[in-house]
Every structure is written in C-alpha cells, then in structure tokens.
LOTORFI-540020 format. One record per residue (C-alpha): residue in three letters; x, y, z. Coordinates in steps of 0.5 Angstrom, whole numbers, plus 2048, in hexadecimal, padded with zeros to 3 digits. Layout:
BEGIN
ALAXYZ;...
//
This chain:
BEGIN
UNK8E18EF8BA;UNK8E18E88B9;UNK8DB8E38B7;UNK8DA8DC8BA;UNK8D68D68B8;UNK8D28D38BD;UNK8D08CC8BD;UNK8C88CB8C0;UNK8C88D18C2;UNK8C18D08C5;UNK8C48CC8CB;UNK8C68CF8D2;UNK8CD8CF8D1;UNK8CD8D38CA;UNK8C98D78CC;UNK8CD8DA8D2;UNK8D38D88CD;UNK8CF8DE8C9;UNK8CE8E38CF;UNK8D58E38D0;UNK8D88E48C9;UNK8D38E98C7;UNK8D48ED8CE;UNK8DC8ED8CA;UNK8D98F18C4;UNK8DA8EA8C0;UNK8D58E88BB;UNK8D18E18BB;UNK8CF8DC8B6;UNK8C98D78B9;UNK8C98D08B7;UNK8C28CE8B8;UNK8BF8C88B7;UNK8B88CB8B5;UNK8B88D38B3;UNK8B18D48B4;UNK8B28D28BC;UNK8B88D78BE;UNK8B68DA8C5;UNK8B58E28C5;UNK8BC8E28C9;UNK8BF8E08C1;UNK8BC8E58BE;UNK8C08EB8C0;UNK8C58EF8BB;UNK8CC8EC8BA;UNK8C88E58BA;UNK8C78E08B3;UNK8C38DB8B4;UNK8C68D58AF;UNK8C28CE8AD;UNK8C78C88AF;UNK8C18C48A9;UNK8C28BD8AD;UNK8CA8C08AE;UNK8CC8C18A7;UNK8D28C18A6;UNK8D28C78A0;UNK8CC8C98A4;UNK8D18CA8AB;UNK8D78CD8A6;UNK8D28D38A3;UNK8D18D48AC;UNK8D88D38AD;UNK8DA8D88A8;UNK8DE8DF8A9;UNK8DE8DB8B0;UNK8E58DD8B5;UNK8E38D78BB;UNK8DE8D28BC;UNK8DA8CF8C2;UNK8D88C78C1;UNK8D38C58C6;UNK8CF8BE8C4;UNK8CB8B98C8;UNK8CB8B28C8;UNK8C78AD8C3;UNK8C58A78C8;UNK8C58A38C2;UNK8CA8A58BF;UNK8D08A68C2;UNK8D58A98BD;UNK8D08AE8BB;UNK8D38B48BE;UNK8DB8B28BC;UNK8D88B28B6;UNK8D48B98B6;UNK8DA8BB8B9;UNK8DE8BA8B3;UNK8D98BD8AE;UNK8D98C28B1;UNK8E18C48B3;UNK8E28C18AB;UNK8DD8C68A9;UNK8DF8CC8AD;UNK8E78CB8AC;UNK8E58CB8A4;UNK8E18D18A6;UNK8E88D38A9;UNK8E68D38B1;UNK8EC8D38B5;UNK8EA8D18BC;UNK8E58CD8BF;UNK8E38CD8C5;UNK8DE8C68C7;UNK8DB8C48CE;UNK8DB8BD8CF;UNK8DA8BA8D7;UNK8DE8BA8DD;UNK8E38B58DE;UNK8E38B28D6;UNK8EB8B38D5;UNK8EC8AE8DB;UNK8E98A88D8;UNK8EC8A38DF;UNK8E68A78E1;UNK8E08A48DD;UNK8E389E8DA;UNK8E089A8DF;UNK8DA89D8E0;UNK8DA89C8D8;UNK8DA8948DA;UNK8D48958DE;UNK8D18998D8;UNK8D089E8DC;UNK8D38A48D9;UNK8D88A18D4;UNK8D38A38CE;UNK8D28AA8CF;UNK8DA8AA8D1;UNK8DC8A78CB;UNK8D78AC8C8;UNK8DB8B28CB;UNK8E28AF8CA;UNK8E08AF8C2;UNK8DF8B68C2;UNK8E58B88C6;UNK8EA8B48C1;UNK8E68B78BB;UNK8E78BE8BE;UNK8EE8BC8C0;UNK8EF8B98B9;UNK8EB8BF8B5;UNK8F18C38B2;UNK8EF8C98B5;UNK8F48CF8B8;UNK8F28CE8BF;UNK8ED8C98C3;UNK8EB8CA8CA;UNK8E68C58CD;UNK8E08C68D3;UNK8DF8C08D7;UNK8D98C28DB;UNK8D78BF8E1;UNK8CF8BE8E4;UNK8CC8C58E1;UNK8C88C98E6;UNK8C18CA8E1;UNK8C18C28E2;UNK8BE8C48E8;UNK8B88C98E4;UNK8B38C68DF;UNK8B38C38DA;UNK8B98C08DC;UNK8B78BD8E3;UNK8B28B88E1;UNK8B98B48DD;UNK8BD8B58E4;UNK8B98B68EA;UNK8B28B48E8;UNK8AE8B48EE;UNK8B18BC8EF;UNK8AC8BF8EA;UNK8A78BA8EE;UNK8A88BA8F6;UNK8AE8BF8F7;UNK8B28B88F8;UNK8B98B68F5;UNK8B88B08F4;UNK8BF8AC8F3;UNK8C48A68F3;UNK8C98AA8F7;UNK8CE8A68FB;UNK8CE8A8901;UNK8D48AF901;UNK8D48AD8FA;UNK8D58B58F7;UNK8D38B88EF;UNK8D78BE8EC;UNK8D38C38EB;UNK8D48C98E5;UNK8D08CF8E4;UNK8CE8CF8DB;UNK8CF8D78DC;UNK8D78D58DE;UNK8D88D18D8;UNK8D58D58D3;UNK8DB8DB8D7;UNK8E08D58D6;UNK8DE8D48CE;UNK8DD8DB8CD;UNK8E48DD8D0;UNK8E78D78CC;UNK8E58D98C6;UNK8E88E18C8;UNK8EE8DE8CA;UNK8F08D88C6;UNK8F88DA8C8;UNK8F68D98CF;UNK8F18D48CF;UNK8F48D08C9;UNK8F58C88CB;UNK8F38C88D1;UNK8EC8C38D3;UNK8EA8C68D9;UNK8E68C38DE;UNK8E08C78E0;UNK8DD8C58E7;UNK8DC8C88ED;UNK8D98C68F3;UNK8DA8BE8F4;UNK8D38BE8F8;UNK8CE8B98FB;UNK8C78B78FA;UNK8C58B9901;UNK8C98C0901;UNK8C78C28FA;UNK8BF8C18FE;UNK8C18C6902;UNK8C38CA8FD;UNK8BC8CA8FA;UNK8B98CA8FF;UNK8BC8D1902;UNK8BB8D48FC;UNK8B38D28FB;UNK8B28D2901;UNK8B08CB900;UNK8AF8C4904;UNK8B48C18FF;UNK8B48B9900;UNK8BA8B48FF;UNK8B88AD8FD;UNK8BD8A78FB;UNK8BA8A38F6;UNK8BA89B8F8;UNK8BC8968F4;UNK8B68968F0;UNK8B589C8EF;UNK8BC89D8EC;UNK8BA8988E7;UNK8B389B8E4;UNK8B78A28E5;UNK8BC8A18DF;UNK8B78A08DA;UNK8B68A88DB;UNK8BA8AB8E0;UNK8C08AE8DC;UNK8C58B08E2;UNK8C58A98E6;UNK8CA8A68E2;UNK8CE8AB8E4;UNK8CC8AB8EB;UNK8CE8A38EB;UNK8D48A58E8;UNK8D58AA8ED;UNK8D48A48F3;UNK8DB8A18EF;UNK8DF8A78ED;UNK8E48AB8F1;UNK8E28B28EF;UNK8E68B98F1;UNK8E68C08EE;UNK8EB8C48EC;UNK8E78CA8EC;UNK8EB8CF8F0;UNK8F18CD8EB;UNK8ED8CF8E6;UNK8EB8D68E8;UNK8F18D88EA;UNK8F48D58E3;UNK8EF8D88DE;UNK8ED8DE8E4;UNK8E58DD8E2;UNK8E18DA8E9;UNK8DC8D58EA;UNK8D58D68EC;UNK8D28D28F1;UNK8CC8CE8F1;UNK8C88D28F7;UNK8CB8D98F2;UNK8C88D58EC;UNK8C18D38F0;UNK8C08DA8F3;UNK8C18DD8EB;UNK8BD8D88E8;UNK8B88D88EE;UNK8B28DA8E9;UNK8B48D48E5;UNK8B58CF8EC;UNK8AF8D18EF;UNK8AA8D08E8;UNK8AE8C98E9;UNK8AB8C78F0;UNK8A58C58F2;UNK8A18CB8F6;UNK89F8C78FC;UNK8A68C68FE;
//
C-alpha cells in the first residue's frame, strides 16, 4: 500500500486525515513541529514521525520521500501574510524532487471566490488571512505535482471545545455564553474536522476521481441562537446568547479570533452546496448536534459546571 506525507500532523484535521489513510491499510509519514511532543494517537504502527527542522526544505524532502500524496495543511502568521504561500512552496518544491504526485491542501471556505472577501478586505477584516490562503491555493495549483485537490473548510466543530473556544467563543468556557456580533438571521458553515480528514484521506486514494476539484466543505449554515440550542440539548445546559455591543466588539478584536468573520459573515451572502457535494463525492457531513454528541466529553469539559 502507498505512503503519505502529512503536513502538522498534530493538528485535528491530519489527524482524522491519519485515521482514515491507516483504516485503508496506507502508511504515514508525520511532520511535526517538535517530535519530543507527538500524542500517543501517533505512536502507532504505520506511523514515522519526521521533524520540519523550522520547514527545512531538505528537511521536508527526506519526510517527502518514498511518498505517493501529500496532505498540506498551514496556519496563518497574523504578522506575515506571505508565510503559509511561502511554507507551501517549500514544502510542494520539496515533495515534488522527492517525487510526490498529488496533493491534497485544506484552506477555508469561500477562498476561490474573491467577490466575496475583497470588500471585507477593504474593511481589514478578513482580507489578510484570505490573502494568506489564496497564496497557498496558487502555490498548490502551480506546484507541478500530478493531481491537486483543495479542502475549504468552513467554521469547524472542535472550535466550540477547548483549547479553541476561548479564541472564538471566549465567554462559553466562562458562563456557557456564546457571546457574539452576529446580525440578526446572519448564518455560519459549520464542518465536523472528522469529514475533512474523510475528504483528504479519499482525495489522496482517488486522485482520478478527486483530482482538480476545490471543494467547499460546509454544512449546516447556522445561527448563533439555533447553535445554542444545539449545545444546550447536548449538555443539558442553560446556554446563553448575548450580542456584543459596539464597544465590545472593538475590545474583542484584539483577542477573539472568529469575530472577523462573524462581522464578515453580517456583510456576505453565504449558501452551501452540501447535498451537491455528497451526492458528487458519495461521502456525507456530519451535523454539529452528531459532532457534539461524539464529542460530548470534550463539550462538557468546556462548560462551566454551574451552568
């Protein structure tokens, strides 16, 4: 069976990009940041744990190497807006000399269609971390590789779990209260990190079938008031909503992650082509009361318990 590189492999979706490549009887080599801190879900047979040595290039090949696909998955540099472009081309120059051919890369929703953020972009809102993706969607498509496929996830689930709460719903962890700048009606895409890691892992399988296509990945288009009542069915909760003022929204951008793209979100048209999707690709989403009632160990660690 064939090898796979996966790029931060410590991260949610690499991580179900693993489960699934292994469950096909595929083996994996792990790219890690720091290999003393693997969790023990990587410690498994058919598991090589590799070093990116600050994304080495030579580095990145050696892991690369003997290689049939690659999973490229990058976060942002807030203060550096070409960083991931530019992590994406070490990284696809590398796997190509190490004779890769195909990759598979998650970005985020809606990064194809530029109409829809270049005027949030004018507000400096979410032009910087598009910007950021669009580099790393021309590096894929421009890498040389066989076969490309690109991911863009919508909201994922575990944001609504620790650690990831307190960078999008702060005061959840705090008084079970999604607190938020939400218009009125305005709804988020929400994907399950479990259904990305299904995605890449079939893309990275199937490259005939999956080849060329960037896929939206989104479900559920929600909002903030019926995602409490998710929450709160799940825990069995008192789960609040509160809608920050004006005020508060501009202490909150400071720290708060997700907000510019709930102000986005107020000024954008957003529709899913989920069913569209699954009947394309025949792999289903999982909605977010399913992913909460998996997860509900974890949600429940994130309430507070007098809730």
């Amino acid at each position: 069976m064939s090898t796979y590189l996966v790029t931060q492999a410590t991260g949610h979706q690499s991580q179900w990009t693993i489960e699934y490549l292994l469950a096909a009887g595929a083996k994996i080599h792990a790219l890690v940041r720091d290999p003393q801190k693997v969790p023990d879900t990587l410690k498994r047979p058919g598991i090589t744990i590799f070093d990116r040595e600050n994304d080495n290039p030579e580095a990145i090949f050696k892991a690369a190497h003997g290689c049939r696909g690659v999973f490229l998955n990058t976060f942002p540099n807030p203060e550096d807006v070409d960083s991931e472009g530019r992590l994406a081309k070490v990284t696809l120059d590398a796997c190509k000399k190490a004779g890769v051919e195909t990759v598979v890369a998650s970005t985020s929703f809606f990064t194809g269609n530029k109409s829809m953020w270049s005027d949030a972009a004018s507000l400096k809102l979410v032009g910087h971390y598009y910007q950021s993706k669009t580099n790393i969607e021309d590096a894929v498509r421009n890498a040389g590789l066989q076969t490309y496929t690109i991911l863009r996830p919508a909201f994922i689930s575990h944001d609504y779990t620790l650690p990831r709460a307190h960078f999008n719903y702060p005061d959840l962890p705090k008084s079970g209260t999604l607190a938020h700048a939400f218009n009125d009606g305005v709804r988020m895409g929400q994907i399950d990190e479990k259904d990305i890691g299904n995605y890449a892992a079939a893309a990275l399988l199937d490259p005939v079938k999956f080849g060329g296509h960037e896929i939206e990945l989104a479900n559920e288009f929600l909002t903030v008031e019926e995602i409490r009542d998710i929450i709160a069915r799940v825990s069995g909760r008192d789960i609040k909503v509160k809608k920050w003022t004006t005020e508060e929204i501009e202490v909150a951008k400071a720290s708060v992650f997700f907000l510019k793209f709930q102000l986005w979100a107020n000024i954008s048209t957003q529709t899913s082509s989920a069913k569209a999707t699954e009947e394309r690709f025949g792999i289903p989403f999982t909605s977010l009361e399913a992913y909460l009632q998996r997860e509900k160990t974890e949600l429940m660690a994130c309430l507070p318990a007098e809730v």
